[in-house]
N, CA, C and O atoms as CSV, one atom per row, in Angstrom:
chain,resi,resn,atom,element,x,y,z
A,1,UNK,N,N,52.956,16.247,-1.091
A,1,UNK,CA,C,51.727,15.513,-0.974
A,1,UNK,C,C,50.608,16.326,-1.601
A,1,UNK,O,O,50.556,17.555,-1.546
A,2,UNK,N,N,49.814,15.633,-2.135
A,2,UNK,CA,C,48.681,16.699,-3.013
A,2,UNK,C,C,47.468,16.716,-1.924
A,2,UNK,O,O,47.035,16.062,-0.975
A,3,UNK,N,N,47.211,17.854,-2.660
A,3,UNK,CA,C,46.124,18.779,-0.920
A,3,UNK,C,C,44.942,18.043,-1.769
A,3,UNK,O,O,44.271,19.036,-2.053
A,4,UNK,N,N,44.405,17.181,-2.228
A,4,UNK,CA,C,43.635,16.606,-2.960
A,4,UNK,C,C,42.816,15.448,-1.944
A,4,UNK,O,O,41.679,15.346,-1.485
A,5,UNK,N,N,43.993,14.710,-1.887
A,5,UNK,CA,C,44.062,13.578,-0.527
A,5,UNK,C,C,44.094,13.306,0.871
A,5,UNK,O,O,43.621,12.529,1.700
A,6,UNK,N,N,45.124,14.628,0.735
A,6,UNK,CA,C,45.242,14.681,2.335
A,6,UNK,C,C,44.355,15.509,2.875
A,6,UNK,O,O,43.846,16.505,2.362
A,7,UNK,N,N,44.059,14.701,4.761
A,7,UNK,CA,C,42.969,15.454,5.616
A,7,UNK,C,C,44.088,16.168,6.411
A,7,UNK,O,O,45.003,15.588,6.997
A,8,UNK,N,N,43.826,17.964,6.329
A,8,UNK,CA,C,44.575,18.410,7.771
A,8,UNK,C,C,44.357,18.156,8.666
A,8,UNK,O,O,43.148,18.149,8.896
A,9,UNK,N,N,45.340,17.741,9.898
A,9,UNK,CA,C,45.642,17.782,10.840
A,9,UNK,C,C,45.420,16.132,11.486
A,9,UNK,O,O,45.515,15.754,12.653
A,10,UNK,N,N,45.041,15.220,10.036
A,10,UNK,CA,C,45.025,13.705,10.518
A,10,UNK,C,C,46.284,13.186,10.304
A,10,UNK,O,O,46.414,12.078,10.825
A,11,UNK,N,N,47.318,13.619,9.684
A,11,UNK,CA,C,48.360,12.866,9.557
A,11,UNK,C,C,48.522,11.761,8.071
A,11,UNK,O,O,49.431,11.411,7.318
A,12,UNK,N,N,47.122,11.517,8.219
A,12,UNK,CA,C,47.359,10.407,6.906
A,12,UNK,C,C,46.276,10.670,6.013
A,12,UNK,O,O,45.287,11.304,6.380
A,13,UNK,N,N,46.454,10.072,4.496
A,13,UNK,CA,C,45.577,10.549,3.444
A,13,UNK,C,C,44.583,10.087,3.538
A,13,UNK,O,O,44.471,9.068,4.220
A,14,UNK,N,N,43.091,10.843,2.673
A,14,UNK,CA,C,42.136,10.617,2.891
A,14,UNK,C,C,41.668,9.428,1.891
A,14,UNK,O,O,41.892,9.992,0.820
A,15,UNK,N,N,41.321,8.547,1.650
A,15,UNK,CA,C,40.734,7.502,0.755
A,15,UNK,C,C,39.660,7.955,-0.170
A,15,UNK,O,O,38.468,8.006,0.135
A,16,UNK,N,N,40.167,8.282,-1.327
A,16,UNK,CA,C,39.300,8.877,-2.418
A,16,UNK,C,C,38.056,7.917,-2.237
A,16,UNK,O,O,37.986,6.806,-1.711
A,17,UNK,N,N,36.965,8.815,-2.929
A,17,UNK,CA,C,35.607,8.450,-2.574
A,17,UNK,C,C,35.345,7.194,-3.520
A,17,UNK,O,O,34.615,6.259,-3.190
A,18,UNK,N,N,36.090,7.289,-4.852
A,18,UNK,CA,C,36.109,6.215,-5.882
A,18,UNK,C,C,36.220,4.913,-4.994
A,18,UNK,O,O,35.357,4.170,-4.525
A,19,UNK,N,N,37.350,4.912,-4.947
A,19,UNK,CA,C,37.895,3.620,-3.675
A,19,UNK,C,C,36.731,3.294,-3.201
A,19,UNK,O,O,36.148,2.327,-3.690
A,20,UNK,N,N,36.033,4.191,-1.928
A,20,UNK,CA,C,35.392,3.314,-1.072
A,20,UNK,C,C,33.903,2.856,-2.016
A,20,UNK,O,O,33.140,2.015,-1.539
A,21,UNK,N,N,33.709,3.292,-2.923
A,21,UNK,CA,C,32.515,3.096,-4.000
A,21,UNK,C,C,33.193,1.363,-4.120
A,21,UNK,O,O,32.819,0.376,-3.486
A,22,UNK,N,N,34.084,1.444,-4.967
A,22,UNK,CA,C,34.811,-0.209,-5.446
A,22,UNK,C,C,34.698,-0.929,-4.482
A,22,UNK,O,O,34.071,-1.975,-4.653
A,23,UNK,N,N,35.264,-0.630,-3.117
A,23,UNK,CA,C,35.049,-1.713,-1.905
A,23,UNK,C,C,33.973,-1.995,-1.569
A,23,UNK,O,O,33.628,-3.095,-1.136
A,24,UNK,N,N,33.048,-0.698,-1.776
A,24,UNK,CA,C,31.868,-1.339,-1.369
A,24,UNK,C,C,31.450,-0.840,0.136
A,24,UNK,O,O,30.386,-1.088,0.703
A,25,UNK,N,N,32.493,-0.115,0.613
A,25,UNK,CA,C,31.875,0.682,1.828
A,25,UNK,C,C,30.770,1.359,1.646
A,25,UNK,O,O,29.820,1.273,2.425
A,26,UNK,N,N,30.779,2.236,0.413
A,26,UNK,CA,C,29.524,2.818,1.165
A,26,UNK,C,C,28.239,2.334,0.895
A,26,UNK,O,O,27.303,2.662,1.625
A,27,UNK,N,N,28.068,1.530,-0.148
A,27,UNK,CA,C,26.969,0.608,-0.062
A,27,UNK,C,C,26.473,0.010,0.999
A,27,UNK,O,O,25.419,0.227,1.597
A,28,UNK,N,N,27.188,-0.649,1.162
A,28,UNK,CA,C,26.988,-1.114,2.380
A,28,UNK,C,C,26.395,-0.889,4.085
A,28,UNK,O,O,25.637,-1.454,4.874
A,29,UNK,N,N,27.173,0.155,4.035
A,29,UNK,CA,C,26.579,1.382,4.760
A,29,UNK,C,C,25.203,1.381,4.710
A,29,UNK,O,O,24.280,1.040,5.451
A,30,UNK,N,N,25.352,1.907,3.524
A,30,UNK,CA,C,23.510,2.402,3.016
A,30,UNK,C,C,22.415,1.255,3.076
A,30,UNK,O,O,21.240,1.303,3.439
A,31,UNK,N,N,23.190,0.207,2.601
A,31,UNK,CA,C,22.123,-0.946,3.270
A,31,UNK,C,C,21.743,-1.373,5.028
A,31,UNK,O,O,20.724,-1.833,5.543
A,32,UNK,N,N,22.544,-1.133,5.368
A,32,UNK,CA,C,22.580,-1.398,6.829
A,32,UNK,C,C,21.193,-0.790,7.464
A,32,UNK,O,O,20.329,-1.325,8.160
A,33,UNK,N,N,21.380,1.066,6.743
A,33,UNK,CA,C,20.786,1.446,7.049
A,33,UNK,C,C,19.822,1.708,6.692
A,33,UNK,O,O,19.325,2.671,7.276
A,34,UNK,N,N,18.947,1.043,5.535
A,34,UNK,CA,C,17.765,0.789,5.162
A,34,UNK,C,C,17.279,-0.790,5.726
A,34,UNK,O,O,16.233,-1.396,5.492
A,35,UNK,N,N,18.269,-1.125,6.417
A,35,UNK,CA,C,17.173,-2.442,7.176
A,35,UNK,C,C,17.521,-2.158,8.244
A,35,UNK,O,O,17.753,-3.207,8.846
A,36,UNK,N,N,17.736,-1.142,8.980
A,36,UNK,CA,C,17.622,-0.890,10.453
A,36,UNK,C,C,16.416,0.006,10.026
A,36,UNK,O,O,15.594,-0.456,10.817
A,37,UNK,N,N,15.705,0.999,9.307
A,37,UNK,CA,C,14.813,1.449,9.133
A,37,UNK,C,C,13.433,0.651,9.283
A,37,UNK,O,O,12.371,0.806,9.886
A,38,UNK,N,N,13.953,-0.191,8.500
A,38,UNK,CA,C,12.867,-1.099,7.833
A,38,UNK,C,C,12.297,-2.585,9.458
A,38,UNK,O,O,11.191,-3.077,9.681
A,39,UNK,N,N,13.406,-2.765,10.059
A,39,UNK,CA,C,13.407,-3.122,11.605
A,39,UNK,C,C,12.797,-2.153,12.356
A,39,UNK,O,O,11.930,-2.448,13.179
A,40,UNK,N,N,13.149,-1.048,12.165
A,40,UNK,CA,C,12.302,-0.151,13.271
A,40,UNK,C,C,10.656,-0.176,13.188
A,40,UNK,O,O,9.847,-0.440,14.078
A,41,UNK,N,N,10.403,0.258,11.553
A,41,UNK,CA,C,8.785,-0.065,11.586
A,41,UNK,C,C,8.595,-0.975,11.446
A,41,UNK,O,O,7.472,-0.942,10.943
A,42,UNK,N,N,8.880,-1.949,11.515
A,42,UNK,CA,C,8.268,-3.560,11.960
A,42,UNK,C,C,8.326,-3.789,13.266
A,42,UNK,O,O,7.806,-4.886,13.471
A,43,UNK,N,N,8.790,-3.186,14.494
A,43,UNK,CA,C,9.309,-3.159,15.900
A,43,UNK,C,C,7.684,-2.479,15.848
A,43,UNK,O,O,6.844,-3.182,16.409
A,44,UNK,N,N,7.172,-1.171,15.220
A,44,UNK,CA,C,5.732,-0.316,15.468
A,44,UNK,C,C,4.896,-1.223,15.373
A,44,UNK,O,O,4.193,-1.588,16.315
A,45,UNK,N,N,4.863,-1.716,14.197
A,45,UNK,CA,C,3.752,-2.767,14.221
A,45,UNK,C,C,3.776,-3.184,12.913
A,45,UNK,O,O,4.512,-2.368,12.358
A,46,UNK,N,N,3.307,-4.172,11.905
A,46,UNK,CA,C,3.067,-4.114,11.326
A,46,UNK,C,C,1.850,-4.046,10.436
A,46,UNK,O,O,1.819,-4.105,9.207
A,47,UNK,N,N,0.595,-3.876,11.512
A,47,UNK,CA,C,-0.784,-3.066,10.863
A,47,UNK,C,C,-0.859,-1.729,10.871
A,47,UNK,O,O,-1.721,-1.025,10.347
A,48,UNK,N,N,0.000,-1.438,11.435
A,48,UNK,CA,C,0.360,0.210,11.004
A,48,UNK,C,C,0.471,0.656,9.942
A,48,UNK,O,O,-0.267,1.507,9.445
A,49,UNK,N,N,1.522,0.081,9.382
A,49,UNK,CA,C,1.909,-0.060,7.997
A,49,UNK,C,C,1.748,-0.618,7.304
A,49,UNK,O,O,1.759,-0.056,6.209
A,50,UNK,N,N,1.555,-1.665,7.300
A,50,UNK,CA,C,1.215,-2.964,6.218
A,50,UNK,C,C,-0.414,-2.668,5.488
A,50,UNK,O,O,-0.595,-2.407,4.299
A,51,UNK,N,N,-1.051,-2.739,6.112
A,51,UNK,CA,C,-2.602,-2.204,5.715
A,51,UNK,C,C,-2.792,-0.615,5.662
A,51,UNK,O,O,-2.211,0.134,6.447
A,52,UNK,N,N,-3.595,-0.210,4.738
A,52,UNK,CA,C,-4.000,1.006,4.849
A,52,UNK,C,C,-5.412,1.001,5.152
A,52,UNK,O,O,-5.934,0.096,4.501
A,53,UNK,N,N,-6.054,1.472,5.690
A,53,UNK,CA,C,-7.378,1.849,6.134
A,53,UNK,C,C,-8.100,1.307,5.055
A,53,UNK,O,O,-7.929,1.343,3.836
A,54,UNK,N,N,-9.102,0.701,5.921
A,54,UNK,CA,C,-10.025,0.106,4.261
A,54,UNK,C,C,-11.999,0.104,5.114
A,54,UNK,O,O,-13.023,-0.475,4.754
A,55,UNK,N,N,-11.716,1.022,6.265
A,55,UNK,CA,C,-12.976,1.048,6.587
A,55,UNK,C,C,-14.095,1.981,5.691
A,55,UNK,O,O,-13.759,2.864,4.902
A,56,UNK,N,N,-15.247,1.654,5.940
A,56,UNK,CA,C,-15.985,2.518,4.937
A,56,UNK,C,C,-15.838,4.038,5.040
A,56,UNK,O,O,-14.863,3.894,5.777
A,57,UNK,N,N,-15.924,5.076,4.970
A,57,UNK,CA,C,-15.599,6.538,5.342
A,57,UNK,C,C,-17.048,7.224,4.948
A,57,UNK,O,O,-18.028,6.504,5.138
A,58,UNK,N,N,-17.176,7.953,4.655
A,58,UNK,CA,C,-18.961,8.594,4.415
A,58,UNK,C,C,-18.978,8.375,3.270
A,58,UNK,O,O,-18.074,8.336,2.435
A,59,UNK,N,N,-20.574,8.149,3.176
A,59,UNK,CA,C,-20.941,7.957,2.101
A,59,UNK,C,C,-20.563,9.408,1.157
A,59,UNK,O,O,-19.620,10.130,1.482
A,60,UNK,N,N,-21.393,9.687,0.023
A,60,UNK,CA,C,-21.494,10.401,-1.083
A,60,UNK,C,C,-22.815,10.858,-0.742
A,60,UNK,O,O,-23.915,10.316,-0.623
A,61,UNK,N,N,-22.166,12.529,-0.569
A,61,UNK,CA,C,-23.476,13.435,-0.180
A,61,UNK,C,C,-24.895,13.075,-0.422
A,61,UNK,O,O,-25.432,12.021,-0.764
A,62,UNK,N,N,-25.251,14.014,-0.201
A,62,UNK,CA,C,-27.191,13.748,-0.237
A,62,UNK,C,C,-27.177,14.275,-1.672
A,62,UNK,O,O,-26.211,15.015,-1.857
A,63,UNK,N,N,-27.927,14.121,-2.698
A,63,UNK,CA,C,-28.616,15.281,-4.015
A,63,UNK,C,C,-29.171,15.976,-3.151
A,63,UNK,O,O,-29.743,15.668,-2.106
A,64,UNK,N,N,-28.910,17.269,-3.805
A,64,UNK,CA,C,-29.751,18.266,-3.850
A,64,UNK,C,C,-31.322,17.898,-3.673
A,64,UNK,O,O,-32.056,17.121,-4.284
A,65,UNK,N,N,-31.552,18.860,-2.480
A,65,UNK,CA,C,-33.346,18.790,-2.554
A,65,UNK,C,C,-34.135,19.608,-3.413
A,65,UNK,O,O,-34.285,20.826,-3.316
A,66,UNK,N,N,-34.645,18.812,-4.292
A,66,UNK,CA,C,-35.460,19.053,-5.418
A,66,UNK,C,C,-36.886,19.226,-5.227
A,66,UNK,O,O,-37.519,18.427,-5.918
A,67,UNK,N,N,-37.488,19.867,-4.643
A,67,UNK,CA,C,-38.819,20.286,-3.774
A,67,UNK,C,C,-40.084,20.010,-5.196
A,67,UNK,O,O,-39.751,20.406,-6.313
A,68,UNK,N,N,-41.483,19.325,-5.011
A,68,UNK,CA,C,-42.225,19.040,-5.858
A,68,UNK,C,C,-43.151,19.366,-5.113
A,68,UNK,O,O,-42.945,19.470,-3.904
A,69,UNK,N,N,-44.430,19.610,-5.679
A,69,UNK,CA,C,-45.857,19.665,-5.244
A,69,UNK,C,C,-46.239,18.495,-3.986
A,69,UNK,O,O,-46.837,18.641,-2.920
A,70,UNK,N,N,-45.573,17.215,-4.665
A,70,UNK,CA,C,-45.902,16.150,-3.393
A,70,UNK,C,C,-45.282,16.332,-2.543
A,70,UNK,O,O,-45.639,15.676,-1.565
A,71,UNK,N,N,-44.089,17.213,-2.320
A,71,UNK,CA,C,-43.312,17.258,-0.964
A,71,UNK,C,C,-43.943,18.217,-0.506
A,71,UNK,O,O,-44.037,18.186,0.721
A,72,UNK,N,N,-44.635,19.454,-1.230
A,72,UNK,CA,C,-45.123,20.241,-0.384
A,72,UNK,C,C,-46.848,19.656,0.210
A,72,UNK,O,O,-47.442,19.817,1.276
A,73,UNK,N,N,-47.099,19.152,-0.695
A,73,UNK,CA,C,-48.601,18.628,0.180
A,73,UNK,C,C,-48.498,17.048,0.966
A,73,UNK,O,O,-49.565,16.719,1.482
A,74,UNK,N,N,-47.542,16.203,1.094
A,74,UNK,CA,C,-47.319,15.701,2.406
A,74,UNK,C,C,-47.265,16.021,3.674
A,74,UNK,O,O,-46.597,17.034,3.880
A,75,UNK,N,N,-47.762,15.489,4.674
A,75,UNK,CA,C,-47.818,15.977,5.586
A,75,UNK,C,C,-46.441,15.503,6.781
A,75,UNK,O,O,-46.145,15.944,7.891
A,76,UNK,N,N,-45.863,14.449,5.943
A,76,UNK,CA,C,-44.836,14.055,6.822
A,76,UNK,C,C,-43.156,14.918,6.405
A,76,UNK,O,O,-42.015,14.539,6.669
A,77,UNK,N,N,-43.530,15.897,5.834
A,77,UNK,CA,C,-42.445,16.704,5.259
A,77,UNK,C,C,-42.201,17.929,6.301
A,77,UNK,O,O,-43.016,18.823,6.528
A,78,UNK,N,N,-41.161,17.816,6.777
A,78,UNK,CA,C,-40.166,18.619,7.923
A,78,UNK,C,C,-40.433,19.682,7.655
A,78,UNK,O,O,-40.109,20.112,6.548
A,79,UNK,N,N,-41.359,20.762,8.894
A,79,UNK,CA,C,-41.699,22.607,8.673
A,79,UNK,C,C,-40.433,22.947,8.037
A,79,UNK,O,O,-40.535,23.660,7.039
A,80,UNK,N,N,-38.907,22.489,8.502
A,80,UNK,CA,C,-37.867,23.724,7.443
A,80,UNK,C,C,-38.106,23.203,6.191
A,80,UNK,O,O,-37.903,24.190,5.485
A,81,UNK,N,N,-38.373,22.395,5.527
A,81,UNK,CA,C,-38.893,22.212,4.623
A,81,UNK,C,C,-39.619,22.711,3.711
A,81,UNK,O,O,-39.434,23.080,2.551
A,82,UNK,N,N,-40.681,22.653,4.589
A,82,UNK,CA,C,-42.416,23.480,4.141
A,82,UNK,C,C,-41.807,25.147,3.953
A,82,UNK,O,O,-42.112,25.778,2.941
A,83,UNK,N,N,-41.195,25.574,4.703
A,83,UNK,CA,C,-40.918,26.916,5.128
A,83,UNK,C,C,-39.883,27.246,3.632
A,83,UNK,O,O,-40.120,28.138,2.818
A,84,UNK,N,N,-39.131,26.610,3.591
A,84,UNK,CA,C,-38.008,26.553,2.594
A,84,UNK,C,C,-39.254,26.561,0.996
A,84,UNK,O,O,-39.293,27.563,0.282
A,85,UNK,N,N,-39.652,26.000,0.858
A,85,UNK,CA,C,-41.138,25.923,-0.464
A,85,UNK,C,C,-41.388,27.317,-0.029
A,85,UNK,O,O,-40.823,28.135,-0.755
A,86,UNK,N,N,-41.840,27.651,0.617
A,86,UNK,CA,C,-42.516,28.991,1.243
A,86,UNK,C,C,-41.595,30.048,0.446
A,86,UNK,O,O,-41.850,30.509,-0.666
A,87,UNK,N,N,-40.386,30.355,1.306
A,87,UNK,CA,C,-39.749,31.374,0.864
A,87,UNK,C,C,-39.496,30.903,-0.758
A,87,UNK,O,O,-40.172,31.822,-1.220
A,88,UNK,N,N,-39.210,30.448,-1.510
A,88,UNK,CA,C,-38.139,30.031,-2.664
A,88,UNK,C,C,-38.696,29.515,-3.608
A,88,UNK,O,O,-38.091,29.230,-4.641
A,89,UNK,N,N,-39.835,29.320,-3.443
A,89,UNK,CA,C,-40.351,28.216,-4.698
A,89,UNK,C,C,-41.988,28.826,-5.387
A,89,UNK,O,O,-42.870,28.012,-5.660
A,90,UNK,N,N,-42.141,29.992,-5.547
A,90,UNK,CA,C,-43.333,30.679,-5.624
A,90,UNK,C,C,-44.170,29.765,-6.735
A,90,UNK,O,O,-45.302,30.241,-6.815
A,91,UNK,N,N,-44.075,29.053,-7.286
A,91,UNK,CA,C,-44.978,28.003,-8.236
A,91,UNK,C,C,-45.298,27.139,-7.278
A,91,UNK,O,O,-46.479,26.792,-7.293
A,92,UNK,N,N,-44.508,26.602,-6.304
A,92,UNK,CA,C,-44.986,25.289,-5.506
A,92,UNK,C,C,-45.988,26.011,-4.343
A,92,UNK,O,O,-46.740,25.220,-3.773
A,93,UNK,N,N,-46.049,27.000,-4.057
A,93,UNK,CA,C,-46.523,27.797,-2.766
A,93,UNK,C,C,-48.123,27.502,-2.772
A,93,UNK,O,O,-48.725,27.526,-1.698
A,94,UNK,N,N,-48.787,27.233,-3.946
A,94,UNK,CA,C,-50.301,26.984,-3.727
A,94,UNK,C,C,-50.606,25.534,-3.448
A,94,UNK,O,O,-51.782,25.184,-3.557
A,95,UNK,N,N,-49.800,24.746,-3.140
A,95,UNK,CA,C,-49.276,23.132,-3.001
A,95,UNK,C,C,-49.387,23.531,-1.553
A,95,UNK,O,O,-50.547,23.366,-1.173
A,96,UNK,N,N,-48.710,23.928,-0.747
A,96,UNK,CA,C,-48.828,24.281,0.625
A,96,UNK,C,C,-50.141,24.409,1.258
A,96,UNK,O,O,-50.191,23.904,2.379
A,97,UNK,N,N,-50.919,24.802,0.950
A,97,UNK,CA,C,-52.124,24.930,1.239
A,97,UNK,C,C,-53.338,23.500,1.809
A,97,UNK,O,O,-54.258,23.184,2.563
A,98,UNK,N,N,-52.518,23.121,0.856
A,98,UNK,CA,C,-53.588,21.521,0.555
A,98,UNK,C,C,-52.689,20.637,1.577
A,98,UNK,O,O,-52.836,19.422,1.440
A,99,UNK,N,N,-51.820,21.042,2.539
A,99,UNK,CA,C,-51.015,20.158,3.594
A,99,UNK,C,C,-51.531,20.550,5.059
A,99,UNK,O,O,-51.455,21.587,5.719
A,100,UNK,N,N,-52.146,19.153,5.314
A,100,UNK,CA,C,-53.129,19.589,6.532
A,100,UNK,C,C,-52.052,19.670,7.746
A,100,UNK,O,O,-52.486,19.743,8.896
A,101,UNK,N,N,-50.347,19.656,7.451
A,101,UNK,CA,C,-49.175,19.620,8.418
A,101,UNK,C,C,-49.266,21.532,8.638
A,101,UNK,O,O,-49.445,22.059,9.736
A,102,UNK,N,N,-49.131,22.143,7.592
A,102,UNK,CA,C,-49.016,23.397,7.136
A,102,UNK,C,C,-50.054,23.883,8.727
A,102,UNK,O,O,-51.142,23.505,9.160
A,103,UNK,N,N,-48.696,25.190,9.348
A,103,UNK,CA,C,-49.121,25.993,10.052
A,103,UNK,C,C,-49.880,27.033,9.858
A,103,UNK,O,O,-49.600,27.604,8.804
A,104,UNK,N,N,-51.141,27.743,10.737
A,104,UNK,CA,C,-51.480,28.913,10.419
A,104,UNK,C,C,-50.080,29.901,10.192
A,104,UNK,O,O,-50.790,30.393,9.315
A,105,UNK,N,N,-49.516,30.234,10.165
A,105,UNK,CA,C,-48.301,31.006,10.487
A,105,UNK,C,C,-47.435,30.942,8.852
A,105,UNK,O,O,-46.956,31.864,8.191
A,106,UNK,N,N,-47.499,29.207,8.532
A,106,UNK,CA,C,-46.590,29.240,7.062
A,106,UNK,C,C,-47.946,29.916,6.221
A,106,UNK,O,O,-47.880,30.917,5.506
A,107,UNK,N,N,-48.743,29.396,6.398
A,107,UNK,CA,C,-49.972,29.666,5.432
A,107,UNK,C,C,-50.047,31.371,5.008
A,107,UNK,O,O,-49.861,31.902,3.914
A,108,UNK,N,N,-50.443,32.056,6.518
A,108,UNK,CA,C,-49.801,33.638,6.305
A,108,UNK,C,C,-49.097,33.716,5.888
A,108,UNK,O,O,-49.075,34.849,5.409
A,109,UNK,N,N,-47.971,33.012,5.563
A,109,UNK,CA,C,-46.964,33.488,5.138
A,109,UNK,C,C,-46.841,33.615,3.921
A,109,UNK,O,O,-46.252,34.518,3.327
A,110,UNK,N,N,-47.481,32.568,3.419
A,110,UNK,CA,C,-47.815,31.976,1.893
A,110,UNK,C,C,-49.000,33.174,1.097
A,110,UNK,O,O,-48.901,33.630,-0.042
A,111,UNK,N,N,-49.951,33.428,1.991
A,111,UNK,CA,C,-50.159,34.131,1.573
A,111,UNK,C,C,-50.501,35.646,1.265
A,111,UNK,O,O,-51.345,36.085,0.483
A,112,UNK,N,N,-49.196,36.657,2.485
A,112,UNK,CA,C,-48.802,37.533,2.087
A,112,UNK,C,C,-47.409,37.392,0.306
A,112,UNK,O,O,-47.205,38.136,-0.653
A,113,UNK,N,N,-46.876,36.136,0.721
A,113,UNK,CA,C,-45.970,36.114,-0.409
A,113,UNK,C,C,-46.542,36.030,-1.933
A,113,UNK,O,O,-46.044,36.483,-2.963
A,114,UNK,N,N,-47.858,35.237,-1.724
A,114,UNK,CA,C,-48.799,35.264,-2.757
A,114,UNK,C,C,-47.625,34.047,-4.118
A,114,UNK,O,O,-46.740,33.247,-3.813
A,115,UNK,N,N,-48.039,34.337,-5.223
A,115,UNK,CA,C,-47.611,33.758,-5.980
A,115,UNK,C,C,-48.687,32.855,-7.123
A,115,UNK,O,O,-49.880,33.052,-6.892
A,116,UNK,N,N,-48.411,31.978,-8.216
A,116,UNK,CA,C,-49.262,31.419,-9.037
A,116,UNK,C,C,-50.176,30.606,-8.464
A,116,UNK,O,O,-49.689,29.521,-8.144
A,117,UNK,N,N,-51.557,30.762,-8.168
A,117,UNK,CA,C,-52.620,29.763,-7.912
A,117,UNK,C,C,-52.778,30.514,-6.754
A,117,UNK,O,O,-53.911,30.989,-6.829
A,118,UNK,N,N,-52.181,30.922,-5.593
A,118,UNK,CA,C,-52.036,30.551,-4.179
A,118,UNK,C,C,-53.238,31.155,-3.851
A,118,UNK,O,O,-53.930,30.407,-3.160
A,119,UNK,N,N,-54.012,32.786,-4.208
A,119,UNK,CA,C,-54.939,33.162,-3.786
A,119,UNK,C,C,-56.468,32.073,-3.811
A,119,UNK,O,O,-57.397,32.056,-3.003
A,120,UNK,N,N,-56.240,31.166,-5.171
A,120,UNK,CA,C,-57.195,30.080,-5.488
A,120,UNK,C,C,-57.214,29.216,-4.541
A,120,UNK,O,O,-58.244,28.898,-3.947
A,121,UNK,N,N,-55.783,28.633,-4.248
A,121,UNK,CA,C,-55.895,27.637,-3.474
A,121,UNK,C,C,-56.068,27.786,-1.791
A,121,UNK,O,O,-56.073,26.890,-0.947
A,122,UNK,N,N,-56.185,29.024,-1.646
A,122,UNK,CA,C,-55.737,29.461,-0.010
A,122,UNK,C,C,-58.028,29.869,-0.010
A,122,UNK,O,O,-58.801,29.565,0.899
A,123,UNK,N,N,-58.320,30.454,-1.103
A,123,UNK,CA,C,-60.122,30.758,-0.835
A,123,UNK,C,C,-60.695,29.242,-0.552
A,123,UNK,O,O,-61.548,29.115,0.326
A,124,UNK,N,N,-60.177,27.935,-1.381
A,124,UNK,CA,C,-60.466,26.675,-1.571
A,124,UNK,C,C,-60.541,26.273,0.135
A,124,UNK,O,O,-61.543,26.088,0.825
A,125,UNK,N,N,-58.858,26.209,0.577
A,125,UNK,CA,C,-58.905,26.028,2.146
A,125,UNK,C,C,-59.766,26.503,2.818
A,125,UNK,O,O,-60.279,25.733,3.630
A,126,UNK,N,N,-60.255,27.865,2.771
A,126,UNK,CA,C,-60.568,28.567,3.746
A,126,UNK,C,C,-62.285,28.576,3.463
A,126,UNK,O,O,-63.031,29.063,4.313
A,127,UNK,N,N,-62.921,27.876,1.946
A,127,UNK,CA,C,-63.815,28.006,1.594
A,127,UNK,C,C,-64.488,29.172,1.012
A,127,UNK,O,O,-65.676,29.409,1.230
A,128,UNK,N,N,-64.012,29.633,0.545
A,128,UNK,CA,C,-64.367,31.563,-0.011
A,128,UNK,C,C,-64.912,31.042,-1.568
A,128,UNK,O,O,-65.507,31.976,-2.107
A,129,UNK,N,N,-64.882,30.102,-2.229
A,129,UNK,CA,C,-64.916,29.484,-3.264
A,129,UNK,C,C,-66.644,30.061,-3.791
A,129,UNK,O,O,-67.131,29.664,-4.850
């Protein structure tokens, strides 16, 4: 008997794999078990799967804050704001001045940091003119 075929210790030969391809066993098989799959997630639900999420998710960031003279002399513009012009923006810093929101405190601040105009515009406030 050729050791090809035969299973030890079953007694009888094994059915080449060709064979069960032609019959159709193992196809078959394999289908079975792609619609018992396919039964199971339909048993979950089928908005589980069937739909994918289509709610809105966040928008698309903010731009960058681009700080201007009018943001610094509004008065409805947020102290981290004002403060943020303060430290970072030494051209906009004499803009600060002219914002009747502007703290004694940013103002010092503005003008120990000093910068273009600011001594002009800080004598103007204060009347030194």
């Amino acid at each position: 008997m050729s050791g090809r075929h035969h299973r030890q210790g079953s007694g009888r030969r094994a059915t080449p794999l060709s064979t069960l391809l032609v019959r159709g066993h193992l196809n078959n098989r394999r289908g079975r078990n792609h619609q018992n799959r396919a039964e199971r997630i339909s048993a979950v639900g089928r908005a589980t799967y069937a739909q994918p999420d289509r709610s809105p998710g966040p928008g698309p960031p903010e731009p960058p804050l681009v700080p201007t003279p009018a943001m610094a002399t509004d008065p409805d513009t947020p102290p981290e704001v004002l403060w943020s012009i303060a430290r970072n923006h030494p051209e906009l810093r004499r803009w600060l001045a002219a914002n009747p929101s502007a703290t004694p405190a940013l103002l010092e601040t503005v003008s120990q940091l000093g910068g273009p105009g600011v001594k002009r515009s800080l004598d103007i406030l204060l009347g030194n003119s």
